[in-house]
N, C-alpha and C positions, 0 to 999 in steps of 0.2 A: 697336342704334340703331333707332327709331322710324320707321318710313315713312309717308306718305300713300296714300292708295290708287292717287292718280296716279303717285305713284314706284314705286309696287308694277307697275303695269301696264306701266311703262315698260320696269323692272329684269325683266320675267320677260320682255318682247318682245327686247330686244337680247340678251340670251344666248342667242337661235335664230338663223339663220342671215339675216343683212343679206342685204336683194336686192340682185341683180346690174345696180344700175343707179349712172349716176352721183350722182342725187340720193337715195340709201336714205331717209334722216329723211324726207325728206316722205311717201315710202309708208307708211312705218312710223307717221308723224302721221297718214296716212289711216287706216289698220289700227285703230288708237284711237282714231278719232273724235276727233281733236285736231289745236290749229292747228300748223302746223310750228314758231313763235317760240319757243310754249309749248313743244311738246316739246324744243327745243333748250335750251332755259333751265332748265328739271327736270335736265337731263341732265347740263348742267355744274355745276348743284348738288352732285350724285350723284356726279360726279368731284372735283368740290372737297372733299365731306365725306368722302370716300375708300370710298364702298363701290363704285364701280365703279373696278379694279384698270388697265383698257386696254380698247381694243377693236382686235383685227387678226386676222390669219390662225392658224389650226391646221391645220401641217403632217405629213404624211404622211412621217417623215423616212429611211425605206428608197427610198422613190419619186425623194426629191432626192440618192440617193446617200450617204447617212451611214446608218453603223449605231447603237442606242443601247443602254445599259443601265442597270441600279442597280444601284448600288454602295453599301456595307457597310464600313463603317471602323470598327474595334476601337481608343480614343481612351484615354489616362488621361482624367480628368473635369475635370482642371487643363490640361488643353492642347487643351481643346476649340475655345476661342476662337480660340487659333493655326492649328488645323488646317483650321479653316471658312474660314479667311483666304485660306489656301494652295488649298484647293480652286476657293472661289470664285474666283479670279484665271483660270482654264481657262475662255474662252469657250463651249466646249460644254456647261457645267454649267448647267441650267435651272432645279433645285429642288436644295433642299440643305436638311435638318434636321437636329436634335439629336433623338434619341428616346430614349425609358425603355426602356432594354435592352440587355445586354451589346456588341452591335454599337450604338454610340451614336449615329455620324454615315451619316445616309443621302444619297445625293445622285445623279441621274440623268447620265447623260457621253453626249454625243455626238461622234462623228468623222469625216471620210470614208473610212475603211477600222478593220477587225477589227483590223488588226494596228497602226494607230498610237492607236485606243483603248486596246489590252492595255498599250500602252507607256505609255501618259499615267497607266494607271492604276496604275502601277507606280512611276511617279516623282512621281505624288502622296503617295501610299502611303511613302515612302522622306519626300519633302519635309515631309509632314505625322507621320510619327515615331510610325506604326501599330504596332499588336501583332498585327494581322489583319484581314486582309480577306476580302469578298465578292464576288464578278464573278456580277451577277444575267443573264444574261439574256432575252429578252423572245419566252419561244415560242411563245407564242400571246396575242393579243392579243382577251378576248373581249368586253367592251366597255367604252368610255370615252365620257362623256358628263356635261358640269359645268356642268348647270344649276340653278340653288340656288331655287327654289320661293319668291316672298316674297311676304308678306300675304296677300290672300283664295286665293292658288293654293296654300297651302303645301301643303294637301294632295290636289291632284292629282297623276297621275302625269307624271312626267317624259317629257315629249316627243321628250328626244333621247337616250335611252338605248338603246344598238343592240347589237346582238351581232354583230361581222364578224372578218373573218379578215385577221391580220397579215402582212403580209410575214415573213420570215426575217430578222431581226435582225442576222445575220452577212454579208448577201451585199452590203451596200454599191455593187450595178450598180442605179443610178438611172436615170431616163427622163432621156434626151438633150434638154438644155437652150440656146436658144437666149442672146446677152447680154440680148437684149431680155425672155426671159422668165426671168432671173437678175433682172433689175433690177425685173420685178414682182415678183418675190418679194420683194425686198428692200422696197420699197413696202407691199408686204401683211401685211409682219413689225411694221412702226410702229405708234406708236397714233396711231390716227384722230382729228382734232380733229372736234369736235362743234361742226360749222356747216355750212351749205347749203353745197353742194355740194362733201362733202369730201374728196372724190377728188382733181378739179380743184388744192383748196389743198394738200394732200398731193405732191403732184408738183413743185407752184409752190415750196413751201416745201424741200425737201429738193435742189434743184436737180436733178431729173432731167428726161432729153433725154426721155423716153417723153412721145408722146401719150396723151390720156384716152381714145381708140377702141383703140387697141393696149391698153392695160393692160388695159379693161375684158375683152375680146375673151381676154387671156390667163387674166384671172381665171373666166372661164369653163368656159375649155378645166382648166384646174385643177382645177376642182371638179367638171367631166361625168366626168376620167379619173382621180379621187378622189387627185391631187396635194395637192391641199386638202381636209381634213376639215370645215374650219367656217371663217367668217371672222362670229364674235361678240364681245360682249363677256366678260369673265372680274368676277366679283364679289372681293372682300375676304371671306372665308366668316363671317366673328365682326362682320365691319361688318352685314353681311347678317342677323345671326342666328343664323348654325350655329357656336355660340359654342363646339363637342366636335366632337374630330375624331379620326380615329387611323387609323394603317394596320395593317389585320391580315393575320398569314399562319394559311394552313390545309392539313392533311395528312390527306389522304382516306386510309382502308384501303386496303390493298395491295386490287389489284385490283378499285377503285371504279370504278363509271362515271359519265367526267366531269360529261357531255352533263347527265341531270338535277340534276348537281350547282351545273352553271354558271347553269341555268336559274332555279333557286331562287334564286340571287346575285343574276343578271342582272335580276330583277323589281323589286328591291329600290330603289327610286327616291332611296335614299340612299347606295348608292354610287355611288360617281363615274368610280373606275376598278377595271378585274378583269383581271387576268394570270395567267396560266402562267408561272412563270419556274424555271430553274436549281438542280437540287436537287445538293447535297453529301452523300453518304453518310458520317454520324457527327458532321458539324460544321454543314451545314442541310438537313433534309428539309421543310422547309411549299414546300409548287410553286403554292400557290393564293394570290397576293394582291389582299385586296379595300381600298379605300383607302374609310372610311366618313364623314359628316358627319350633325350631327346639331345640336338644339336645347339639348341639356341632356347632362349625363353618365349620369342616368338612362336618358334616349333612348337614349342609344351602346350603353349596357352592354344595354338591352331590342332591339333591333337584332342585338347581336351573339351574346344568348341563341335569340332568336329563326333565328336562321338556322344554330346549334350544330344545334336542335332539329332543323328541317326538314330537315337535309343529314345529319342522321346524325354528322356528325365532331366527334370528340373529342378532339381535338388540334388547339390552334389557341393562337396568343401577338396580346398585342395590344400595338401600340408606338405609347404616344399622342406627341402632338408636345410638344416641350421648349420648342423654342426654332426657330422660321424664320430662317436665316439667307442664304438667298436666294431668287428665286422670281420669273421674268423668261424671256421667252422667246427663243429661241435665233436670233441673227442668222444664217442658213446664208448659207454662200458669203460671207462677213464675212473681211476679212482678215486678222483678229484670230486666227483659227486658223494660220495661216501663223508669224505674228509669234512665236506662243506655244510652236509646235514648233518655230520654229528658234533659239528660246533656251533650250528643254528638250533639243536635240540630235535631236530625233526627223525 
């Protein structure tokens, strides 16, 4: 889809981090040299014609207590639709696709403990009427950052692509959470309506007791003690442009060193996300996945020839996307997880 330049400048500002105040659009109107109306009016253009997906929080979800992973489902190709059904019903599930590759359905799980994710993902697995599975998970986290480049910025480099270090995936002891700063998160998770001062209407609208000084005040403290990773917008990636996508895995030589491996990844302003995860000796060895976007399939495949090159490795699978069949971010402390284990038995 075609943008203007002003939806361009709009679309690359709100996928960095909204200020921390109660009225963000007007800064953000300042920031661009634009009157706040107008940028409010582009904006819900831009949500109405669907390329801007939401605008809320990215959480840090080892910090709020929950462990995650990716998970791998070995599907017949006729009961795929059923099994996406079944999966997606687990509130913890945030993305879920269909990919070209023997493990066909992918889909990320979240829990508040190790041991009632293994279970969910066991009687998914059972519910959903697997041949096999994967339990990926998440050992190092080397960066994530999903800003999609549009119009005159396409090809600058990505401003938020970072390289930091994960929590432990397994250890589910979160930082000790007040109600009041339960129920900003739960505020922070919505999508923002896009009008003056939409903190204020977000609080009004959803019926919460929190004042707009307390919220702000916790969204703060969130993001100085990196509980909150980002609170941006998220784009539609093919509404945007990046009409080629795919997740690849990759298997360094025994005894590679990661550090320059990661770094060559990690440059690459077209991936989104880079992980360490989970290797299975004889059934999966790639520990390296990079999740990549791109303009064209050409693009992808020049991208993904391009960093075979650089990084040395020869073994590497690429599993483009099939079919999206979910892709929504995860209500934490929602008591939809409760609901959902105590009808699963867990």
């Amino acid at each position: 889809m075609l943008v203007t330049d002003k939806e361009s400048k709009i679309l690359n500002r709100i996928q960095r981090d909204f200020p921390l105040t109660a009225d963000p659009f007007s800064e953000i109107s300042d920031e661009l040299s634009m009157r706040e109306d107008d940028l409010l009016l582009t904006a819900n253009k831009l949500k109405r014609d669907g390329i801007v997906r939401n605008i809320s929080g990215i959480f840090n979800a080892g910090r709020l207590g929950y462990v995650s992973c990716l998970v791998a489902f070995r599907v017949d190709d006729a009961n795929c639709e059923r099994a996406a059904a079944v999966i997606n019903e687990h509130p913890g599930v945030s993305h879920n696709y269909r990919r070209e590759h023997g493990y066909n359905i992918w889909f990320t799980l979240a829990a508040d403990s190790r041991e009632k994710l293994e279970r969910a993902v066991r009687i998914l697995a059972e519910r959903a009427g697997v041949s096999d599975y994967l339990v990926l998970w998440n050992e190092k986290l080397l960066k994530i950052g999903v800003m999609l480049a549009v119009g005159e910025d396409r090809d600058r480099e990505n401003e938020n692509s970072s390289i930091q270090a994960e929590e432990p995936a397994a250890t589910g002891s979160g930082t000790h959470l007040s109600d009041a700063e339960k129920e900003s998160i739960r505020l922070l998770q919505m999508d923002l309506p896009i009008v003056k001062g939409p903190f204020a209407s977000l609080i009004a609208s959803s019926s919460s007791w929190l004042d707009l000084d307390s919220f702000l005040n916790d969204w703060r403290r969130f993001k100085r003690e990196g509980i909150l990773r980002r609170y941006s917008a998220v784009l539609r990636h093919r509404k945007a442009g990046y009409g080629s996508n795919a997740m690849t895995v990759w298997k360094p030589d025994a005894g590679a060193d990661m550090k320059p491996i990661a770094e060559i990844f990690n440059k690459n302003r077209m991936i989104s996300h880079l992980y360490l995860r989970t290797v299975y000796p004889g059934r999966w060895e790639y520990p390296l996945f990079a999740m990549i976007h791109a303009r064209s399939d050409d693009e992808l495949n020049g991208i993904i020839d391009k960093l075979a090159l650089e990084s040395g490795m020869r073994e590497y699978e690429v599993l483009p996307t099939v079919k999206e069949y979910k892709k929504e971010r995860i209500l934490y402390f929602s008591e939809k997880f409760k609901e959902w284990e105590l009808q699963a038995g867990i």
